[in-house]
C-alpha positions, 0 to 999 in steps of 0.5 A: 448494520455491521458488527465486529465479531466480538463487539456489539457495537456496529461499525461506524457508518464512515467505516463500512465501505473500506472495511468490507472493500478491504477484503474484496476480490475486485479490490486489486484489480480497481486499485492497479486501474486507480494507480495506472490512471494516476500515473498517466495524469501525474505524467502529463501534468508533469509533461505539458506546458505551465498547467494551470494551477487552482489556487494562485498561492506562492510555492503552492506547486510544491504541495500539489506535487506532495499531494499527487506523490502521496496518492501515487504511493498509496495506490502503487502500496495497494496494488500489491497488498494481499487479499484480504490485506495483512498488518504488515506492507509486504517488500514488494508494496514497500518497493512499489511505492518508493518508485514513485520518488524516482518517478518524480525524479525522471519526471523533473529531469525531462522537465528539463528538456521541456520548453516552457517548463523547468526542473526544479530541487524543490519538486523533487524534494516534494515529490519525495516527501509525499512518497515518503508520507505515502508510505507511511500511510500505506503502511497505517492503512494497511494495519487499520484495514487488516484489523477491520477486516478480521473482527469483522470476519472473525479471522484470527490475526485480527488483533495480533493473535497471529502472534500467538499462533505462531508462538504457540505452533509445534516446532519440528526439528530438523532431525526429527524422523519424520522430517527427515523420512520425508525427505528420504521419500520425497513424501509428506512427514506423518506429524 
């Protein structure tokens, strides 16, 4: 059973494969291949003739396309999160996820020339709105995760000592001699 570093209470069961999997080295590459795999489905349910829907429910097309966006958004976040992942989404996974609303954009404009099918507000609209809560749960999941896997690991940024690290480092000046003798050298400072 896992154990946080500083804590002797185990991790909980539900817990224990995304922690450890947080950190993993095939994490990125299986979540770039779960994130192209999702976009080629989302874009031939988007592409094909009337699909199917599961559940006959009026308007329930507009929560799948939030369903399907949220997920896109996750994993293009993820796909991008370092290794092992940081508190904070990096610009790039912000970026990344956001496309996926221009994604649904372009999606609903080909719709449009589509037979059979035809461009929708409300799609977008939903489609936005799962991007938007996609990001959002990128963004909880990638503090959670962070957190997890340094009191596991024992990293010091697992509870906001990175903070303190980074309060507490030398500061140099920009005129001290040893930066400006490494300049001069085009070497290393001795400090």
């Amino acid at each position: 059973m896992l154990h946080f570093s500083h804590d002797t209470r185990p991790v909980p069961r539900w817990l224990a494969w995304p922690v450890l999997l947080a950190g993993h080295p095939w994490r990125l590459a299986c979540t770039r291949c779960a994130w192209a795999l999702a976009v080629a489905v989302v874009m031939y349910q988007s592409l094909i003739p009337q699909p199917d829907m599961l559940l006959d429910v009026p308007n329930i097309d507009k929560v799948w396309h939030a369903l399907a966006y949220l997920v896109l958004a996750v994993l293009a976040a993820g796909s991008l999160w370092s290794n092992p992942p940081t508190p904070v989404l990096s610009r790039a996974a912000r970026r990344t996820a956001w496309s996926m609303a221009l994604l649904g954009v372009a999606m609903e404009f080909a719709q449009a020339f589509l037979p059979g099918r035809m461009a929708s507000a409300a799609d977008v609209a939903a489609n936005t709105t799962g991007t938007w809560l996609g990001v959002l749960l990128a963004g909880v999941l990638a503090r959670y995760l962070a957190r997890w896997h340094g009191e596991l690991h024992g990293d010091a940024a697992s509870e906001g000592d990175a903070a303190s690290a980074v309060s507490a480092a030398p500061t140099v000046s920009p005129t001290s001699t040893d930066v400006v003798t490494a300049r001069i050298s085009g070497g290393q400072g001795r400090g």
